[in-house]
N, C-alpha and C positions, 0 to 999 in steps of 0.2 A: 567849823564846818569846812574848812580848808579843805583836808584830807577827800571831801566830795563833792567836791569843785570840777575838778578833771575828770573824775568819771562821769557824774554827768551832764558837763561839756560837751564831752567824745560822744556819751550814750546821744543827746540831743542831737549832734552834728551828725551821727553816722546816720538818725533817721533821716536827714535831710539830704543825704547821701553825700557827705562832706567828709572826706578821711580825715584823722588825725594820725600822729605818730603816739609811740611812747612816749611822757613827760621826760624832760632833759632836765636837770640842774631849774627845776621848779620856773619852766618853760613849757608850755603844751604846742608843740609843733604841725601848723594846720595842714595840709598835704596839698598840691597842685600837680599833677602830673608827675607823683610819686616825689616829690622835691617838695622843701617848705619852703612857704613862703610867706608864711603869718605866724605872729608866736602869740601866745596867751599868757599872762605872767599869774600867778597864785594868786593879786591881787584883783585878778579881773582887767587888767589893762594890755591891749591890743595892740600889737606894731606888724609893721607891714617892711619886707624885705625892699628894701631901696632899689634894689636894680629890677622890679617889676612896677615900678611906679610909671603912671600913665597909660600902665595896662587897662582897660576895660573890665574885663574877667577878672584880672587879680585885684582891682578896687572893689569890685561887686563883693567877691567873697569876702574881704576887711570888712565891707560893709557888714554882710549877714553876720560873719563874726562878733564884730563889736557887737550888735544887735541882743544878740543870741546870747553873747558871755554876759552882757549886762544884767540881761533878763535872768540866766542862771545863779549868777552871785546873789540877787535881788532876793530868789526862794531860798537857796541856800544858806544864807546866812540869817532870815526871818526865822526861818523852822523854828531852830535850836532855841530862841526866844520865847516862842509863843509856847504857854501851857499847856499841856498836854491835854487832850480831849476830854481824861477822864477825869480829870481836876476841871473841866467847865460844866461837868454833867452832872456830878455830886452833888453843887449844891443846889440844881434844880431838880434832882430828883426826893432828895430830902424835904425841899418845898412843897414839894407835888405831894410826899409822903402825909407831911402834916395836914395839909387841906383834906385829905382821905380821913384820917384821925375825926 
């Protein structure tokens, strides 16, 4: 579920009106005032540009970040696991069938 990590990352972040950049060398680049200043790694792990530290603003956004990418990796990588809807409906419908029998 890699591959839909960063899109919707970016898709989440833009709702929240958070720019990102293009992914770089499997980096997602968060935007501050057109400049990054947070990167997102493929894994889900968040780093914060050093020479904005002690910023207010630029903590906060790490913050929502972190938040946010956690939360994202969290559905993204359940999905793919969990069975498909119509493989949990089957056998209650065939149940359902027989009691009608």
């Amino acid at each position: 579920m890699k591959e839909y990590f960063f899109a919707e990352l970016r898709r989440r972040l833009s709702v929240m009106g958070i720019p990102s950049a293009d992914p770089v060398g499997g980096w997602l680049p968060i935007l501050w005032g057109g400049e990054p200043v947070v990167f997102v790694s493929r894994s889900g792990d968040v780093f914060f540009e050093k020479n904005h530290v002690g910023q207010k603003d630029m903590e906060d956004l790490y913050d929502m970040t972190a938040d946010l990418a956690a939360e994202v990796k969290e559905y993204t990588t359940a999905v793919p696991s969990s069975p498909h809807p119509s493989c949990r409906l089957y056998p209650l419908m065939l149940r359902e069938t027989r009691k009608v029998l």
